[in-house]
C-alpha positions in Angstrom: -16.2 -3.8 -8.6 -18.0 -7.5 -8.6 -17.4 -9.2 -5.6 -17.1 -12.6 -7.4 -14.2 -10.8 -9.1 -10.3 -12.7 -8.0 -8.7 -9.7 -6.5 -4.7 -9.4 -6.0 -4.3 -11.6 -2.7 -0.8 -11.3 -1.6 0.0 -13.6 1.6 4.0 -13.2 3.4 5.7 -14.2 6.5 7.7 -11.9 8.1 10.3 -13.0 10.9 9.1 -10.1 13.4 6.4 -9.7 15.8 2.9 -8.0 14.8 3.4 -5.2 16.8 5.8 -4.2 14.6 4.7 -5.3 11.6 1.4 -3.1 12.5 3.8 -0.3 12.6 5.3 -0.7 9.2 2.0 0.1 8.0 1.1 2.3 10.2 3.7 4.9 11.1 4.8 6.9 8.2 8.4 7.3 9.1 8.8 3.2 8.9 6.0 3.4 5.6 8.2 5.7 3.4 11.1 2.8 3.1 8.9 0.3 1.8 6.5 1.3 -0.1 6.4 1.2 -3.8 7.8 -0.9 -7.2 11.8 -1.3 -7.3 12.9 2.2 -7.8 11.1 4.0 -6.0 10.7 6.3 -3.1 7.9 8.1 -1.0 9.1 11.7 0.1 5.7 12.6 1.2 3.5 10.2 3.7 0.8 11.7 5.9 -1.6 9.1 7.7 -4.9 10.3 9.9 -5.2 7.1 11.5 -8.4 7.1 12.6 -11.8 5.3 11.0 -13.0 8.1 8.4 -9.3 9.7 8.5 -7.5 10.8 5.5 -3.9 8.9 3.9 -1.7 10.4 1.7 1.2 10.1 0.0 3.6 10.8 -3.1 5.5 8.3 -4.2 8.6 9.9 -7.0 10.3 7.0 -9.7 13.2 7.4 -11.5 14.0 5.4 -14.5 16.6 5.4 -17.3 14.0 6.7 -19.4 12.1 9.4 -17.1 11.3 10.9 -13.8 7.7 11.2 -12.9 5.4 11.5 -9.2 2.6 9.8 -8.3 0.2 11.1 -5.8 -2.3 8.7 -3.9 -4.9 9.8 -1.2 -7.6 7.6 0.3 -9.5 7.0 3.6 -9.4 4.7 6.9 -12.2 1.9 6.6 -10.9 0.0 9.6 -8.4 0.2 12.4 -8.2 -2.8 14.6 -4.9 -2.6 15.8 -3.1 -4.4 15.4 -4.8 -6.9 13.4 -6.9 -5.3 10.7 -6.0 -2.4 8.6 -8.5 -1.6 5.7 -8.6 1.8 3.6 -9.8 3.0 0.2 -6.9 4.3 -2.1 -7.7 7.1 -5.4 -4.7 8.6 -7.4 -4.9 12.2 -6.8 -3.3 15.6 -7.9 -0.7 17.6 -5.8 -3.2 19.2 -3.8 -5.2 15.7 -3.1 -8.0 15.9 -5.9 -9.0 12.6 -7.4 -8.0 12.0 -11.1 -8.3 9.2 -13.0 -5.9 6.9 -13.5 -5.9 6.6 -16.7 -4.3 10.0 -16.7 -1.6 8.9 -15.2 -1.2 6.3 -18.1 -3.1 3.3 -16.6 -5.2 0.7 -18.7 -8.8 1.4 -19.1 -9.8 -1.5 -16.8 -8.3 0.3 -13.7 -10.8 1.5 -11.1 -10.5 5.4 -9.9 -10.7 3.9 -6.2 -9.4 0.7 -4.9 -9.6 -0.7 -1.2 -6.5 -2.5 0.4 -7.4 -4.6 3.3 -4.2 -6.1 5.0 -5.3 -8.9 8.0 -2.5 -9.7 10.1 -1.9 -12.8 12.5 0.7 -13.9 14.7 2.8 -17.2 15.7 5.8 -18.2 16.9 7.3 -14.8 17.4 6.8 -13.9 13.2 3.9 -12.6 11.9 1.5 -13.8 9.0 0.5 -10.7 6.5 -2.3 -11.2 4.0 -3.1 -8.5 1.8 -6.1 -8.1 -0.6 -6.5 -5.1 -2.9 -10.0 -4.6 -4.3 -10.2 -3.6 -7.9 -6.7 -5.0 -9.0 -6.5 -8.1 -10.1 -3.0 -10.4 -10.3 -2.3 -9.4 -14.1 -2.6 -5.8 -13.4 -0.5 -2.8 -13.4 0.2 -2.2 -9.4 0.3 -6.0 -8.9 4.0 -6.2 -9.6 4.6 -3.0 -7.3 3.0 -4.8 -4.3 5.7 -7.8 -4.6 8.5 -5.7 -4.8 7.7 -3.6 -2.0 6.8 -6.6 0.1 10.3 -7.5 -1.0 11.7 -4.6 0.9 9.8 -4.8 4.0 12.3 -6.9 5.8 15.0 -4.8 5.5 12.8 -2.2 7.2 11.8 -4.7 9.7 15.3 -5.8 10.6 16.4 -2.0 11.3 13.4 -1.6 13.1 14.4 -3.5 16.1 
């Protein structure tokens, strides 16, 4: 991955403090009603949250035309609570083995590890997100997932309180 590369940048504003904003990425119970495209849903979500710790998760989609699960594992770059959340991100098997992702039907240009790195600040009681995912770029699959999810977040954030 070329660092001169333009890498998905997603910035939002959500109308809740950074604590709990933090805690929407952080706490898998709050993480399973966000995450993901439209559609779908995240039965599975297991977070070592320590530098060097292991994430996991399976998110499931149902469509009119199939069913299918995807399973993602990665590891904890940086933890600066709760302003700075950084970790690498593979598609995996069931039992957390790597695979490509062109297996799972994605375009030859997509990397077998990405890095999300999500800086968060906070003013006036809501709370400034800015996301960068290393190795996707706007036009690529995943791109459109991230928007939709972000979509969700402040329903999560409103029963949250």
């Amino acid at each position: 991955m070329n660092d001169g590369e333009q890498w998905l940048t997603i910035e939002r504003t959500f109308n809740a403090p950074i604590d709990l904003v933090w805690a929407i990425w952080t706490e898998p119970k709050l993480f399973r009603h966000w995450y993901g495209p439209k559609g779908a849903s995240v039965p599975a979500t297991e977070m070592d949250l320590v530098v060097g710790g292991t994430r996991s998760l399976t998110m499931e989609m149902n469509t009119a035309q199939h069913s299918f699960s995807m399973h993602f594992t990665g590891t904890y770059k940086t933890i600066e609570a709760p302003y700075r959340l950084a970790y690498t991100e593979s598609m995996c098997d069931e039992t957390g083995a790597v695979i490509s992702p062109q297996s799972m039907g994605m375009p030859a240009d997509f990397p077998d590890t990405t890095e999300v790195i999500i800086d968060l600040s906070e003013a006036s009681g809501k709370t400034l997100m800015k996301l960068v995912h290393v190795g996707v770029k706007e036009a690529m699959v995943g791109a459109e997932g991230w928007h939709q999810a972000f979509d969700k977040i402040d329903k999560v954030l409103a029963s949250a309180d």
